[in-house]
Structure formats: C-alpha cells, structure tokens
NUMIDO-520969 format. One line per 8 residues: their letters; for each residue y, x negated, z negated of C-alpha. Coordinates in steps of 0.001 Angstrom, whole numbers, always signed. Example, Ala and Ser with C-alpha at 12.3 -4.5 7.8 and 13.67 -1.06 7.14 Angstrom:
2
as = -4500,-12300,-7800  -1060,-13670,-7140
//
This chain:
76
xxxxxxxx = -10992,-3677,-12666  -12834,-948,-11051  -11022,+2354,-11288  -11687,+5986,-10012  -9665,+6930,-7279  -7047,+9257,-8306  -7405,+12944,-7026  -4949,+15368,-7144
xxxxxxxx = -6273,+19205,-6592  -4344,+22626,-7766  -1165,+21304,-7923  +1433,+24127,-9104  +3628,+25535,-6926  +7451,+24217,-7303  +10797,+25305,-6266  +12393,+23092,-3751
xxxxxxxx = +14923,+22257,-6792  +12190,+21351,-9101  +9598,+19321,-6103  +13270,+17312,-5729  +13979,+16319,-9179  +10820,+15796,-10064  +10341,+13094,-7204  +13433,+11907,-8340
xxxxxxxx = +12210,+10995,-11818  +8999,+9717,-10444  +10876,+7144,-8416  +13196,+6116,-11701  +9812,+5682,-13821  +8522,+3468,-10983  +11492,+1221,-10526  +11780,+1180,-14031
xxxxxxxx = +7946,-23,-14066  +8539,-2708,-11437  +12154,-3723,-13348  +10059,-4419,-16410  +6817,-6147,-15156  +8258,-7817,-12124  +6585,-11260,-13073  +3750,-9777,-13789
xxxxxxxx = +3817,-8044,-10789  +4523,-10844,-8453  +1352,-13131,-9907  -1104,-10044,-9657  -84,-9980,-5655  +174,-13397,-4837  -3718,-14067,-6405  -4729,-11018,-4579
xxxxxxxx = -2540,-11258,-481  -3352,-9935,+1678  -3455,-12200,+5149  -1276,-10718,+7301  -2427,-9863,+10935  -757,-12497,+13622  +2276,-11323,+15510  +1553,-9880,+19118
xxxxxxxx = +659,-12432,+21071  -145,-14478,+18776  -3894,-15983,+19089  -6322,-14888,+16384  -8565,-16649,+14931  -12084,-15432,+15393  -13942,-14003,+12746  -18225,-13735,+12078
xxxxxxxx = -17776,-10262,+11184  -14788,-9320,+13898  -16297,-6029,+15595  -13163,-5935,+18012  -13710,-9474,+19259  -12409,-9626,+22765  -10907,-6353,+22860  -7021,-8350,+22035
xxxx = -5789,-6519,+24949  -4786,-3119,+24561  -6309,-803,+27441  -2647,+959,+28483
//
C-alpha cells in the first residue's frame, strides 16, 4: 500500500496547557490502537522485519550493493 507521506504545515499555535493535553490524548488513542489490533499488528511486522544490523564487533556479512564495504572501522 503506497501512501503519501504525511505533511504537517501551519500548525496553530497552542498554549503549553493545551500542546500537553493534547499529546496526552494522542498517546491514549495510540495505545488504545495498538491494545485493539495487537495481533494484527504483530503479523504485519513480522512479514515485513527488518534485519537488524550485527552487534559491534560482530562480522558482517558482505553485501553486492554495500557502499561502506571495508570501512567497519570507525576512523576515531
């Protein structure tokens, strides 16, 4: 699903009061989101992990398109 990225331009000016409880409220609506579609949730992310990058120190493995190939070592 290909969907436009969303953009967020003349914003109104709040009160500190009102910029608080209104991030309040956003984070109830999105725990109440992730309470309610958990499962669904969990399958959507598992089909679409992400491979984590290897600890430090850890070898990687080489990649075709790997731009930073040999550069493991950081300079400082």
């Amino acid at each position: 699903m290909d969907t436009a990225p969303l953009i967020l331009t003349d914003l109104p000016e709040l009160t500190d009061e009102s910029a608080g409880q209104l991030l309040d409220w956003l984070n109830a609506l999105v725990m109440a989101f992730e309470n309610r579609y958990d499962t669904q949730l969990r399958r959507y992310y598992q089909v679409h992990a992400v491979v984590e990058p290897p600890e430090p120190g850890e070898p990687r493995e080489p990649r075709e398109d790997d731009l930073f190939e040999g550069f493991d070592e950081i300079p400082f």
